[in-house]
Rosetta silent file (secondary structure, phi, psi, omega in degrees, C-alpha in Angstrom):
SEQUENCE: XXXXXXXXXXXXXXXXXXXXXXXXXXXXXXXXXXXXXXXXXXXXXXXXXXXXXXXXXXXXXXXXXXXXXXXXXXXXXXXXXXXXXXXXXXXXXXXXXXXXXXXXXXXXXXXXXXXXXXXXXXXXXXXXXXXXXXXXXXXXXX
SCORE:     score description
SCORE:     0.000 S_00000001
   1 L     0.000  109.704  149.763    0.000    0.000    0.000 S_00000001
   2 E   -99.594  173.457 -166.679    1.227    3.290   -0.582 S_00000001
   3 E  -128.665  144.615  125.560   -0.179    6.626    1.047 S_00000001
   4 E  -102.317   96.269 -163.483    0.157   10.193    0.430 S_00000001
   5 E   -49.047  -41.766 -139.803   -1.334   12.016    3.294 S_00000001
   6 E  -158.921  105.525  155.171   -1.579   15.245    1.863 S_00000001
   7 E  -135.802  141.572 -171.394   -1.799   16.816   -2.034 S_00000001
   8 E   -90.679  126.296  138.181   -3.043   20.226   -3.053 S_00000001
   9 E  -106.964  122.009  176.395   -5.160   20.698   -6.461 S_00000001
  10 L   -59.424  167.342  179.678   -4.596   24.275   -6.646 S_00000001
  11 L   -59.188  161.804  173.151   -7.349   26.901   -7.160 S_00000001
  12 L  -109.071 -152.509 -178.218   -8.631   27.419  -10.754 S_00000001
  13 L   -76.969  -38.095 -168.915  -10.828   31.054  -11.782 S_00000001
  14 L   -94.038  -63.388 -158.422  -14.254   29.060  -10.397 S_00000001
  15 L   -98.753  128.057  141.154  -13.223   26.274   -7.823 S_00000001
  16 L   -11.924  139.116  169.205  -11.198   26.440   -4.747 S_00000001
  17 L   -89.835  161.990 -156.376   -7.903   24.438   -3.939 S_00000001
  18 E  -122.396  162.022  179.302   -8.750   21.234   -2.673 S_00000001
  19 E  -119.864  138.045 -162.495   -6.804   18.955   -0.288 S_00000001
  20 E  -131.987  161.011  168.618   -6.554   15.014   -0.957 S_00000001
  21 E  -122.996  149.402  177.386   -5.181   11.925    0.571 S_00000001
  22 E  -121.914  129.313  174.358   -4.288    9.481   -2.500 S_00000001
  23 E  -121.793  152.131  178.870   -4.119    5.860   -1.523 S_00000001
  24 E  -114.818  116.484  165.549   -2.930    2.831   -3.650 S_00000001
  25 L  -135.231 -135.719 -145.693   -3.577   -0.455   -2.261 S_00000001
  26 L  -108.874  -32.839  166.468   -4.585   -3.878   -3.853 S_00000001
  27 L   -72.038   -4.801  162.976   -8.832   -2.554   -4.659 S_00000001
  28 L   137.865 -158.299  166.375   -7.128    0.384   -6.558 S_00000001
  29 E  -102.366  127.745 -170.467   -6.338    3.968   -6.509 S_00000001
  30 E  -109.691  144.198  167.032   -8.554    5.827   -4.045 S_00000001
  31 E  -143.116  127.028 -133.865   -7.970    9.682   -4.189 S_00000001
  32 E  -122.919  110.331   49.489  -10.044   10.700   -0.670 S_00000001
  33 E    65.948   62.541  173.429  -11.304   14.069   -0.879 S_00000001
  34 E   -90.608  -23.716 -151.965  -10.140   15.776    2.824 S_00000001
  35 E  -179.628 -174.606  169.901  -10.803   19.776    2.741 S_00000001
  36 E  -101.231  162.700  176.995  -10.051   22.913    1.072 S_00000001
  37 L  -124.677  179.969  178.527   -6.232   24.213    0.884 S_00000001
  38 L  -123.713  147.810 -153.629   -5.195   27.582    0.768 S_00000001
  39 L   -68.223 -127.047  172.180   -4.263   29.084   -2.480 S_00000001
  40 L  -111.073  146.550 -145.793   -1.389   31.182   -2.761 S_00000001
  41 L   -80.779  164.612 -149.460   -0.367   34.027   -0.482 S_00000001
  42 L  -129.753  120.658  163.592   -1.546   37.098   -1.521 S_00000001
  43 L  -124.324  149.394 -156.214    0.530   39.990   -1.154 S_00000001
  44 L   -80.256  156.986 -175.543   -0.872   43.759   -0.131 S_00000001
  45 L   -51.819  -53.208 -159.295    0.275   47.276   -1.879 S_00000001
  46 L  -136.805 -168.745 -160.888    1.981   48.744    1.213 S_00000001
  47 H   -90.952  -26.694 -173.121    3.165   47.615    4.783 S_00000001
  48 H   -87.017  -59.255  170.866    0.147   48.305    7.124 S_00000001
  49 H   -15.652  -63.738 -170.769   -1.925   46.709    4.228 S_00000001
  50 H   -83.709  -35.458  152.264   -0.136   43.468    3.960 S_00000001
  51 H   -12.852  -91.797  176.500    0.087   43.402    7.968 S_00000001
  52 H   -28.904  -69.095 -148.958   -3.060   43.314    8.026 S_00000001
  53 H   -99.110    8.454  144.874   -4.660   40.793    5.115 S_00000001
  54 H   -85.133  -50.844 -174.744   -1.312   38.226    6.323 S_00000001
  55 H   -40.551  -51.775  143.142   -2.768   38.450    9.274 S_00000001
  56 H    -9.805  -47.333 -158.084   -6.118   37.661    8.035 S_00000001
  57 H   -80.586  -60.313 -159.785   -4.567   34.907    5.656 S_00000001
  58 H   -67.093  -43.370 -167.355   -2.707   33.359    8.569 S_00000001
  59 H   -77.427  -30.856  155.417   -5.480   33.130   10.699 S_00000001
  60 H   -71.520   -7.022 -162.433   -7.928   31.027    8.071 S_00000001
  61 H  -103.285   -8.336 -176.062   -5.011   29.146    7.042 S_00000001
  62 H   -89.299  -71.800 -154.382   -4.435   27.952   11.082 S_00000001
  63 H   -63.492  -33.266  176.508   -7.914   27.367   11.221 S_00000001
  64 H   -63.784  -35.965  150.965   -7.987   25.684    7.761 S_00000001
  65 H   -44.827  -55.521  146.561   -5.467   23.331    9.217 S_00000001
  66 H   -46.886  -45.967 -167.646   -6.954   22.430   12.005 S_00000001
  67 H   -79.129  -39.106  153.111  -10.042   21.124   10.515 S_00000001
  68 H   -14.060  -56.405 -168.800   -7.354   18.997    8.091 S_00000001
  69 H   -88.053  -20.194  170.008   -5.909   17.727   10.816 S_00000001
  70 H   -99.367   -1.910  167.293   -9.275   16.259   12.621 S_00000001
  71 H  -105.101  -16.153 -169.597  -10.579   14.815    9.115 S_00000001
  72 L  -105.066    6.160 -169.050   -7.637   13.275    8.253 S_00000001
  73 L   -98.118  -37.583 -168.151   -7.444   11.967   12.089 S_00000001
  74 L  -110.673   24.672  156.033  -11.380   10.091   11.556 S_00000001
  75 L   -88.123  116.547  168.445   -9.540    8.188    7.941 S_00000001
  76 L  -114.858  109.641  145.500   -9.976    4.447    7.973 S_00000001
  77 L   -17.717  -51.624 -173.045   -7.614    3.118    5.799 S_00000001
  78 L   -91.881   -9.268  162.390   -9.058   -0.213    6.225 S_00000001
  79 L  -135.291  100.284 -174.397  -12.311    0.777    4.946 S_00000001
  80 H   -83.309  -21.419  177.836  -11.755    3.466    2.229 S_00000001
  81 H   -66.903  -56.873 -164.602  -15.190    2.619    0.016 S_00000001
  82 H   -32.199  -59.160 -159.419  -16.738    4.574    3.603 S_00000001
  83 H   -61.975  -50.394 -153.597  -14.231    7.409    3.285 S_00000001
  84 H   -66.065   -9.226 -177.255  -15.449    8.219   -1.029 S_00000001
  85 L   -76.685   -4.477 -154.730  -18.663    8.478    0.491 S_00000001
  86 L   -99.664  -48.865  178.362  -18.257   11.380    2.729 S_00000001
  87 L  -132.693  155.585 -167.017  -17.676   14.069   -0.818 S_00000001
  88 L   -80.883  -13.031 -178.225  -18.929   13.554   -4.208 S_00000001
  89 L  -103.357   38.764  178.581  -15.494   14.959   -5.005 S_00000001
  90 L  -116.570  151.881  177.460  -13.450   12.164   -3.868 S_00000001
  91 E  -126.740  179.518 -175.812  -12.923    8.793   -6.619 S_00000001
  92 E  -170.548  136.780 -175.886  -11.766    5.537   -7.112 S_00000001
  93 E  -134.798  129.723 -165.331  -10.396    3.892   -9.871 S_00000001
  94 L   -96.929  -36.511  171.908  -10.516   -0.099   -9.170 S_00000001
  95 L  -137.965  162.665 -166.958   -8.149   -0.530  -12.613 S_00000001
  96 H   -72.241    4.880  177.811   -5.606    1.471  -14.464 S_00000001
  97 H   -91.595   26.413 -179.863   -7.324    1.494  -17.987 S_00000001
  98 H   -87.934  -27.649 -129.537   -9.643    3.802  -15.802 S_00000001
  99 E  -139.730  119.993  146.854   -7.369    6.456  -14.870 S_00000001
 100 E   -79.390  140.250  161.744   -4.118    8.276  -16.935 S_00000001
 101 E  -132.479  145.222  156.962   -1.436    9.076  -14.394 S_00000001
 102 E  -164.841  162.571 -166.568    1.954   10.787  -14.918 S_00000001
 103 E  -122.534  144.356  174.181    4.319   12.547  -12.618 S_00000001
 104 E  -119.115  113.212  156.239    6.458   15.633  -13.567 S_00000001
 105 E   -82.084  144.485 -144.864    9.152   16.356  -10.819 S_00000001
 106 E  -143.692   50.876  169.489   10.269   19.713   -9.629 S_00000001
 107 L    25.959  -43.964 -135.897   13.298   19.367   -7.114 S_00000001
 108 L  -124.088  -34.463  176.795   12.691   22.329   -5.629 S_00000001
 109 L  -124.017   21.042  170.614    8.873   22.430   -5.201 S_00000001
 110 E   107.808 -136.901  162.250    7.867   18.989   -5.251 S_00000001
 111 E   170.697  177.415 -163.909    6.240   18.153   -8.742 S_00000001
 112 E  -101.187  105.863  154.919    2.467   17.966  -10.420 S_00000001
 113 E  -105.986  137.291 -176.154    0.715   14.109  -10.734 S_00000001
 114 E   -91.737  138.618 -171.906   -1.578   14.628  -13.717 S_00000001
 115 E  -121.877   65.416 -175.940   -5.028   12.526  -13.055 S_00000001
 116 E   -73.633  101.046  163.286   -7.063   11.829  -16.026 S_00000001
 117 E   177.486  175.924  176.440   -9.847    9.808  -16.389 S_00000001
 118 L     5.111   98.115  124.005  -14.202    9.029  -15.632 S_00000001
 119 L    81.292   -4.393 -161.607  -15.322   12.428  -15.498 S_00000001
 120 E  -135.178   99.113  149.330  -11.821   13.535  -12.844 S_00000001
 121 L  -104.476  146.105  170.305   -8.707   15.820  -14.623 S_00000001
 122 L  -161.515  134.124  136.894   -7.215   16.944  -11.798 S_00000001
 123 E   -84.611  120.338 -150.594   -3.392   18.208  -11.463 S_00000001
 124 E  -146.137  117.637  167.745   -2.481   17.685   -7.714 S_00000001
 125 E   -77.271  134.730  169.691    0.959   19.514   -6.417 S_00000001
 126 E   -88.852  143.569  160.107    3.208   16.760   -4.597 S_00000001
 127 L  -107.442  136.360  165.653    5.240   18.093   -1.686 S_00000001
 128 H    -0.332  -79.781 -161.585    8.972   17.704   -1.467 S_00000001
 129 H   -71.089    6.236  165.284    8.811   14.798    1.079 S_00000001
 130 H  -141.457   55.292  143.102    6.071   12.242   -1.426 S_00000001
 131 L   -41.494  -92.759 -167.541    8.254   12.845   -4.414 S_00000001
 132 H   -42.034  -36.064  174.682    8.969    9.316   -4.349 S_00000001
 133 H   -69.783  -30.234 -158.136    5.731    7.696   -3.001 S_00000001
 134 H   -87.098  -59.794 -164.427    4.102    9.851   -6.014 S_00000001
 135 H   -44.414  -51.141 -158.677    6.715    8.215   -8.810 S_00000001
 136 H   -73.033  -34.415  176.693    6.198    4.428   -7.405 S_00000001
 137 H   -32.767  -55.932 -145.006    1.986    4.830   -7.872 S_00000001
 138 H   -78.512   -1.458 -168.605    2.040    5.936  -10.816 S_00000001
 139 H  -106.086   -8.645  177.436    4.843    3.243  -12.045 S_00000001
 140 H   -88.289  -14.697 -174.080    2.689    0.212   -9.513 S_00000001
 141 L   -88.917    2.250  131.851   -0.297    1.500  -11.262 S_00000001
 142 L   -14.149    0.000    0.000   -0.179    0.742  -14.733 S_00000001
């Protein structure tokens, strides 16, 4: 089984970024739907400005965390059909002529797995430390 606890699809012009857990095990690839993420920081004109709306930023992005951290705290692993049930915008792909995957790596910021398939494109940023966990999916998943 591999796990990635945690990948951001960033925002688009309409939809929010979203936060995911992607799991691989031996019933397929589940990609589990935890929260919202927060986009990219936003910065202000002048110095009391940008005080101000990082403050702002920091304080949904604490709070946005928190709730992360208590949904991804009530994930059973062992029953994961449970977990897609909880948002319509979590999937499962039981075989790989369901689902394109490929990974682009970025050293420095991680890298992008591309997600194609029934109705789901999604690009989902990898973080630095499940570089590697992202590379063996998409090469056990085939």
């Amino acid at each position: 089984m591999f796990v990635i606890q945690r990948c951001v699809k960033p925002p688009g012009f309409i939809f929010a970024a979203r936060t995911y857990r992607l799991v691989l095990n031996d019933k397929g690839l589940y990609l589990i739907h935890i929260g919202r993420a927060m986009g990219p920081k936003v910065r202000a004109d002048n110095a009391v400005s940008d005080a101000l709306a990082q403050k702002m930023i920091g304080k949904m992005e604490r709070s946005m965390m928190e709730n992360l951290a208590k949904r991804e705290e009530g994930i059973d692993d062992a029953n994961l059909d449970k977990e897609l049930l909880r948002s319509k915008k979590s999937h499962f792909f039981a075989d790989p002529s369901e689902v394109q995957l490929s990974f682009n790596a970025n050293h420095h910021n991680g890298g992008r797995l591309k997600l194609k398939g029934k109705g789901t494109r999604l690009n989902l940023q990898i973080f630095p430390a499940d570089m590697h966990t992202a590379e063996l999916i998409v090469q056990a998943f085939v």
